[in-house]
FINU-901450 format. One record per residue (C-alpha): residue in one letter; x, y, z. Coordinates in steps of 0.02 Angstrom, whole numbers, plus 50000, padded with zeros to 5 digits. Layout:
BEGIN
aXYZ ...
END
This chain:
BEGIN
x455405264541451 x456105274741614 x457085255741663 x457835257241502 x458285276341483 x459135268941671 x460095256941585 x460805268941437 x461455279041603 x462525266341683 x464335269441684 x464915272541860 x464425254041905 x465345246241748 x466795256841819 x466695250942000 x466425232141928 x467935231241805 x468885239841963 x468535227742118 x468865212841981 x470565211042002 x471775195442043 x471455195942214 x469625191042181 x470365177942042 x471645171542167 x470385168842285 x469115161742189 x470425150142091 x470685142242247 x469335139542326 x468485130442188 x470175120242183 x470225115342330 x468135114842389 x467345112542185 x465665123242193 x465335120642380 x465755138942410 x464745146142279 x463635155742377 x464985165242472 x465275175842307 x463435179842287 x463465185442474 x465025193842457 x464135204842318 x462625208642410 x463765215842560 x464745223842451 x463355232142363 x462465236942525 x464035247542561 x463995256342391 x462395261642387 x462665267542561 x463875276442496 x463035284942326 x461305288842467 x462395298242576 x463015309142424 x461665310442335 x460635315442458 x461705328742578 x462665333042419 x464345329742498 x465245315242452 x465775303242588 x467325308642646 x466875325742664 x465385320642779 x466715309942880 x467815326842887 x466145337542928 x465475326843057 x466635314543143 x468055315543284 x469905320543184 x470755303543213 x469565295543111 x470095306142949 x471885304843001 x471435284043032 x471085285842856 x472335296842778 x473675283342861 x472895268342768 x472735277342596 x474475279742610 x474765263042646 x473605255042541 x473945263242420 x475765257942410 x475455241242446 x474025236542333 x474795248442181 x476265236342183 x475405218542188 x474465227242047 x476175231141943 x476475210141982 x474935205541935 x474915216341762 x476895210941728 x476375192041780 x474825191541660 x476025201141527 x477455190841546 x476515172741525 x476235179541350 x477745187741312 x479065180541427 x480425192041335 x480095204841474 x480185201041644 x478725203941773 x479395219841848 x479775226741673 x478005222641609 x477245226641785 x478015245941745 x477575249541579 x475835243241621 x475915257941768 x476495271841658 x475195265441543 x473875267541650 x474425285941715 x474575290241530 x472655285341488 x472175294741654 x473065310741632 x472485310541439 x470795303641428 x469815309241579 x468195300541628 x467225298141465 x468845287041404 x468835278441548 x467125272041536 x467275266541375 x468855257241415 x468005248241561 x466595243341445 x467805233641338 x468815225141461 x467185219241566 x466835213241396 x468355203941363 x468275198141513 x466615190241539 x466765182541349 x468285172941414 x468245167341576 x466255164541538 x466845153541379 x468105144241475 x466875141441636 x465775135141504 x466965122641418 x467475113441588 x466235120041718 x465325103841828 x463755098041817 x462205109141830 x461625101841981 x463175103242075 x463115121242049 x461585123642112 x461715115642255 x463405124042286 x462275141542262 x460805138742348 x461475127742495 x462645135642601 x463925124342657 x465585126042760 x466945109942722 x468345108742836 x469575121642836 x468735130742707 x468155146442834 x469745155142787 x469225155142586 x467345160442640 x468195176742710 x469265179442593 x468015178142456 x466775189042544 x468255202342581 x468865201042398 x467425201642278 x466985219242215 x468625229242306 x468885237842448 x469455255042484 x468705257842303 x467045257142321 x467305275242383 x467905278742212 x465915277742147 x465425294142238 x466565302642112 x466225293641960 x464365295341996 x464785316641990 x465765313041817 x464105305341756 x463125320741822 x462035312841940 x461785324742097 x460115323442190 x459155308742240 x458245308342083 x459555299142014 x459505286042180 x458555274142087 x459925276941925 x461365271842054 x460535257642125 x460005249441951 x461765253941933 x462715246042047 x461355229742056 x461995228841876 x463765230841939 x463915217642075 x462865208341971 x464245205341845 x465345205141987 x464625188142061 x464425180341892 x466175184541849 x466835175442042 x465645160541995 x466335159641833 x468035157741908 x467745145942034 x466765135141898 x468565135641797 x469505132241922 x468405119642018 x468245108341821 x470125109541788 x470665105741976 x472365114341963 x473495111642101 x473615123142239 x474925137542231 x475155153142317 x475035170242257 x474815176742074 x475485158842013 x473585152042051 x472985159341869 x474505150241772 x474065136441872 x472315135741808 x472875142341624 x473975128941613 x472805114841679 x471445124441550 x472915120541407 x473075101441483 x471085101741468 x470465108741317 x471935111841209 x473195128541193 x471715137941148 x470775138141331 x472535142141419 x472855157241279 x470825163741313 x471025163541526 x472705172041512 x471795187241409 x470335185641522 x471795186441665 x472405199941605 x471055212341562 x470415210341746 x471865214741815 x472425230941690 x470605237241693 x470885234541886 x472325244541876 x471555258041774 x470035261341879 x471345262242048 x472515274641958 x471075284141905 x469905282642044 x471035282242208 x471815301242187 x469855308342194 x470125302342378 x471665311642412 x471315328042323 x469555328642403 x470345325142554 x471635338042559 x470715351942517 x468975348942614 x470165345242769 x470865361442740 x469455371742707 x467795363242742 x466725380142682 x467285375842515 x465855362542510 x465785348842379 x467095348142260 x466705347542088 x467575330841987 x468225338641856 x469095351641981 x469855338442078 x470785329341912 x471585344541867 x472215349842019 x473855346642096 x473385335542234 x472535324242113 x474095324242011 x475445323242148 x474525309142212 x474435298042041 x476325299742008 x476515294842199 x475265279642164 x476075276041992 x478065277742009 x478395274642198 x477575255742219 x478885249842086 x480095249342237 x479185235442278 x479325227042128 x481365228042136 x481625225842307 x480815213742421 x479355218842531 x479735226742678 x478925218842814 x478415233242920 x477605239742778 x476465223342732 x476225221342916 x475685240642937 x474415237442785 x473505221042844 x473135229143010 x472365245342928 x471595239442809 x470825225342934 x469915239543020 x469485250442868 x467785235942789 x467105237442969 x467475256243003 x466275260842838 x464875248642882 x464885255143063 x465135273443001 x463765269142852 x462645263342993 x462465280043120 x462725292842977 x461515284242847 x460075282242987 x460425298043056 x458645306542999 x459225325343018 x460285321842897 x459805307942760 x457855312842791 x456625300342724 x458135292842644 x458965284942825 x459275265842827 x457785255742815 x457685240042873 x458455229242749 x460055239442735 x460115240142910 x460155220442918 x461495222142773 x462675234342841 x462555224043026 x463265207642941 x464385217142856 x464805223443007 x465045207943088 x465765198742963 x467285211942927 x467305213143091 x467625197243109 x469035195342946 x469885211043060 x470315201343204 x470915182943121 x471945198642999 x472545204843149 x472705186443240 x473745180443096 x475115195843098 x475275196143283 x475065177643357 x475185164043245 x476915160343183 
END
């Protein structure tokens, strides 16, 4: 009975899921299975174990000091590091806000070309302020509920219409396997699945849901297992799609169109119609959870940097504050430059080397606070999330310097 009074309680997780599955995790996942079939499998499964090791890092922390993150950071770190990451939410937040206007106007546009990408890519942003501003935290959930939905019944429907056979995708989960060239997709499917700077997002969303002490620990982590759960189905899904329609490989957003199309070639108008809405919902909901979830970090920031007495800052405090707001018309209206003008290179340059560092910085920063006894208790890292947050580690670490590699000395 408690497991499922814990599952009527799960929200935060569904949020953080419908978030980090956007069309950087479909892009990836289209093509690897394009290009490697199931043979890489097992790098989403891995990629959601890391990423869930950092989460509930993340909710332990909080729950147990009762100080989210970022405020520990600010409490109990040298400056540069909160500077470090004021700098890349600024960036980031630029940069990703407007590849999600593309991806929303892209998804919108293949179904009602009468509007062109940026136009659809805009309304889709004003959209999305609209529902934050007006609906708070209880709509959001509910929205999230129904796009997950939508989206697992399609791209789960279309995997199942095309996907291999059953013994090729267990070998391609079980056996880890690296085919030439293909170390490049491995980290970018490990680095994509579930998000990035969002993860951070679940400390807050955990506070709308009103769990606050570590007897709601074991809440969060049925949680978030439930979360990434859906979150490596969802990646496998895609690469099954992808890897039974063989679509050719493009760059960019133009990889789901690809597949859609192939998907139409395949199984008739109605599979391209059902992975365009699947397409779509993962990258609006996506949208949603960044417009909503990415301003906790600023206004939390702001005003525990300037007053650190003021302790932990209540949710509901932070959404109807100014910084909150400032900082969701910044993330809202100022990225559509982007989508008008082309990218300015300093700025996509500036982003891939910050946010190289930022997937290491929280598992190293994860690993000394976390198993820091004076102040997580009996609650420090034990050993398996010390094994976890060490590969993670290593393996962002790693991403970070072929990131930086790529900017700085390959042509």
């Amino acid at each position: 009975m408690k497991f499922l009074d814990i599952l009527q309680k799960t929200g935060p997780g569904i949020i953080v899921a419908a978030t980090g599955l956007g069309a950087g995790d479909i892009i990836a996942a289209s093509v690897a299975g394009a290009r490697f079939g199931t043979a890489l499998l097992w790098a989403v499964i891995l990629g959601a174990i890391l990423k869930y090791a950092l989460n509930e890092g993340i909710a332990r922390w909080q729950l147990v000091t009762g100080k989210t993150l970022l405020e520990g950071w600010i409490d109990h770190l040298p400056r540069f590091i909160s500077w470090y990451f004021l700098v890349y939410l600024l960036i980031w937040t630029f940069v990703v806000a407007a590849a999600l206007m593309a991806a929303t106007g892209l998804a919108a546009h293949a179904v009602f070309p009468s509007l062109s990408v940026a136009a659809w890519g805009i309304l889709h942003s004003i959209a999305a302020a609209i529902i934050v501003l007006a609906g708070g935290y209880r709509l959001l959930e509910t929205l999230m509920k129904l796009f997950i939905g939508l989206m697992f019944v399609t791209v789960l429907l279309c995997a199942a219409i095309v996907m291999p056979p059953p013994a090729e995708i267990l070998r391609g989960l079980v056996l880890p396997s690296l085919p030439d060239h293909s170390l490049a997709y491995v980290l970018g499917i490990i680095g994509g699945v579930g998000g990035s700077v969002t993860i951070m997002s679940y400390g807050y969303w955990m506070k709308e849901a009103g769990w606050t002490g570590v007897r709601d620990l074991a809440t969060a982590r049925t949680d978030l297992g439930l979360a990434y759960g859906l979150t490596a189905l969802f990646g496998v899904a895609i690469i099954l799609v992808s890897a039974g329609v063989k679509p050719e490989v493009v760059a960019g957003n133009n990889m789901a169109l690809a597949v859609a199309n192939h998907l139409q070639s395949a199984v008739g108008d109605i599979g391209k119609w059902v992975f365009l809405l699947g397409f779509w919902g993962a990258v609006f909901s996506s949208m949603i959870g960044v417009w909503h979830g990415v301003p906790y970090l600023f206004g939390n920031f702001f005003y525990h940097f300037r007053n650190p007495e003021a302790g932990a800052v209540a949710s509901d405090s932070i959404t109807s504050s100014p910084a909150y707001r400032t900082y969701l018309i910044y993330l809202a209206l100022l990225p559509m430059l982007m989508l008008i003008l082309d990218r300015p290179v300093w700025v996509v340059v500036l982003y891939a080397v910050t946010g190289a560092f930022f997937m290491p910085l929280v598992a190293a920063l994860l690993l000394y606070m976390n198993g820091k006894s004076h102040w997580l208790r009996a609650y420090r890292n034990g050993p398996l999330a010390r094994i976890l947050l060490v590969v993670c580690l290593l393996l962002f670490g790693y991403l970070m310097l072929v990131q930086i590699r790529q900017q700085f000395f390959w042509s």
